[in-house]
Every structure is written in C-alpha cells, then in structure tokens.
C-alpha positions as CSV (number, residue, x, y, z in Angstrom):
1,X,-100.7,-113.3,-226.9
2,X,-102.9,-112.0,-224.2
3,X,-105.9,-114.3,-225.1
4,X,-103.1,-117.4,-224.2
5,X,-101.7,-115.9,-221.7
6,X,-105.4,-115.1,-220.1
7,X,-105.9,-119.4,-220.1
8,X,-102.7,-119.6,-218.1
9,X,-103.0,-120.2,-214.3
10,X,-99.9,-118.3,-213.5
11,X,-100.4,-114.7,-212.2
12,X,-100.6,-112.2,-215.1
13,X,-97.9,-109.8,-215.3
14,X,-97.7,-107.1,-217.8
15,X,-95.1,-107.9,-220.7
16,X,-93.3,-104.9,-219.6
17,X,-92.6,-106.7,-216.4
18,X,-91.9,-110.3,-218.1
19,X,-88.3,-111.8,-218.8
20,X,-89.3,-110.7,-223.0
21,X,-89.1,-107.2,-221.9
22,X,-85.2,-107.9,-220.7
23,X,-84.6,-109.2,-223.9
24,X,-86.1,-106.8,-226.4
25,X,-85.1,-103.1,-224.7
26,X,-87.2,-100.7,-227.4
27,X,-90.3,-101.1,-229.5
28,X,-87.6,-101.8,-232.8
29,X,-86.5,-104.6,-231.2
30,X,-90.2,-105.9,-231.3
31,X,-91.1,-104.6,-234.3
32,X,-87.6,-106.5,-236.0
33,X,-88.5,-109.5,-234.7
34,X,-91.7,-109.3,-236.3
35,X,-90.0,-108.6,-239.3
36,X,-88.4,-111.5,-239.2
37,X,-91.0,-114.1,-238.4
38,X,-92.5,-112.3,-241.2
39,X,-90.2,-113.0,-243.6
40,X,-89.4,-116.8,-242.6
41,X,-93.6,-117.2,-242.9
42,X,-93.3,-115.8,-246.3
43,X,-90.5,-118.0,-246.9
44,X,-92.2,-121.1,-245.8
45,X,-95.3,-120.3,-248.0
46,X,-92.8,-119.9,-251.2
47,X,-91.4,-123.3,-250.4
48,X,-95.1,-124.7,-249.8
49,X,-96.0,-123.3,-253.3
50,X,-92.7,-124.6,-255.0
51,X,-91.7,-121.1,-255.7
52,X,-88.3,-120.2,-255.2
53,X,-87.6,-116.3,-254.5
54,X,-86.9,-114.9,-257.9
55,X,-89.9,-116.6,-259.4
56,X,-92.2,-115.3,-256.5
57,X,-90.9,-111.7,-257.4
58,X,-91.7,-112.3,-261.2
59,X,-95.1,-113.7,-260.1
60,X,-95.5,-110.8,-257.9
61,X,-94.2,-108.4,-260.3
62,X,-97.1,-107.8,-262.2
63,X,-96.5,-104.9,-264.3
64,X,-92.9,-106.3,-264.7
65,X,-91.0,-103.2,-264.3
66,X,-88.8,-104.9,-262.2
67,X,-89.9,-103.4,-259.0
68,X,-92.8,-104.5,-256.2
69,X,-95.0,-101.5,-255.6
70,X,-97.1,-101.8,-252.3
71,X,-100.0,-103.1,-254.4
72,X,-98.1,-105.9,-256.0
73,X,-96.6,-106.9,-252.6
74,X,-100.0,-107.2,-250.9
75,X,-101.9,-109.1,-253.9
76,X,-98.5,-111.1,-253.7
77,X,-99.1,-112.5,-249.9
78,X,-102.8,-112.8,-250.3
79,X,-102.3,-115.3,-252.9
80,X,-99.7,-116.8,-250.8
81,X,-102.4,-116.9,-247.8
82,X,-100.4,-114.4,-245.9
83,X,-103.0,-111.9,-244.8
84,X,-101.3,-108.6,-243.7
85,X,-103.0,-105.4,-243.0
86,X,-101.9,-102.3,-245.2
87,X,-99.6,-101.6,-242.1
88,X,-98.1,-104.6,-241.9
89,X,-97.5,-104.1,-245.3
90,X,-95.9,-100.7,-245.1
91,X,-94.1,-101.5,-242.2
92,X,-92.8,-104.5,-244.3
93,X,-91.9,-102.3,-247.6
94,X,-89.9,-100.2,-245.8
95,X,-87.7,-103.2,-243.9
96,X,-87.3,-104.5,-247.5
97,X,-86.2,-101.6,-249.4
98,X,-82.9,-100.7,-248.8
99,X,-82.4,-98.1,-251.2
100,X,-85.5,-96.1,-250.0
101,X,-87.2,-95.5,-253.3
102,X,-90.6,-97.0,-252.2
103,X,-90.6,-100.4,-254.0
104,X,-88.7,-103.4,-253.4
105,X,-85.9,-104.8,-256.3
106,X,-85.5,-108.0,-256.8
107,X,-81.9,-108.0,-254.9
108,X,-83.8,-106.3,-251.8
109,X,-86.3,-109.1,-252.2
110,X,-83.7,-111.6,-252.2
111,X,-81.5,-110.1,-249.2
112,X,-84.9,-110.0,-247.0
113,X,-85.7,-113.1,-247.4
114,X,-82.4,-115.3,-247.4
C-alpha cells in the first residue's frame, strides 16, 4: 500500500488521516476485511483448481480425522499458491473456527468460505 501510494503525486497523508480510516473505526474492522479478501482469494483459487469446498477440505484433510489442524491448513494454501505467513494463518484459524477447539470442521470451512 505505501510503496503505491509513494508513486502517487498527491500529497501523502497518513491512513489514519485518509477517508479509509472513516470507514473502518478499529484495527478489527481491518483485520475482518482482511479476513475476507482472504477467504474470497481462497475461494477463487478452489474454483481455478476445479475444487469445490468439501473436496478442498478432504484434500486438505490429510490425516482425515475430519478436522484442519494449523499444519493441514497451511500445506493446504501453499498448494493452492496462497502463501500466508504462520500469522496469517493463525489469525485465519481462529476466524474460521467457530467452536473454538483449534481446528476447523468441515461446516466451519464451508460457512467461511460461502
């Protein structure tokens, strides 16, 4: 963001001062959004591969006990070409899972991504 805003010819403001910073109040409204281009990217990439989202989740479910650990997620969105740091990653477990146990279930997969 900065590196395009740095070939712009307007004045550089801050975000903080920018008409985005009206719209998104708080750091979770940032860190949502980003959650959610996540998710449609992910989407995208499933639909580029032909995969729709329950056969993604078996593909990504590699010990098939019906969950996505960390692990499985990551090796998942690497194949997909979605390179995420662990962070990312963690920050994107725990938007999934619902339920809080750690992993993501096929239903939480399915509910963050339609």
């Amino acid at each position: 963001f900065n590196a395009i805003r740095s070939c712009r010819r307007r004045a550089q403001t801050p975000v903080e001062d920018s008409p985005v910073a009206r719209v998104l109040y708080q750091n979770e409204d940032m860190a949502s959004l980003h959650q959610k281009a996540v998710a449609t990217r992910i989407r995208i990439l499933l639909g580029r591969k032909g995969l729709g989202i329950a056969d993604a989740f078996a593909f990504f479910d590699v010990n098939r006990d019906g969950n996505l650990s960390p692990a499985e997620m990551y090796g998942g969105l690497q194949w997909l070409g979605l390179n995420l740091v662990p962070a990312e990653i963690t920050q994107l477990i725990s938007s999934f899972d619902t339920d809080g146990d750690g992993t993501i279930s096929l239903e939480e997969f399915r509910s963050a991504l339609d």
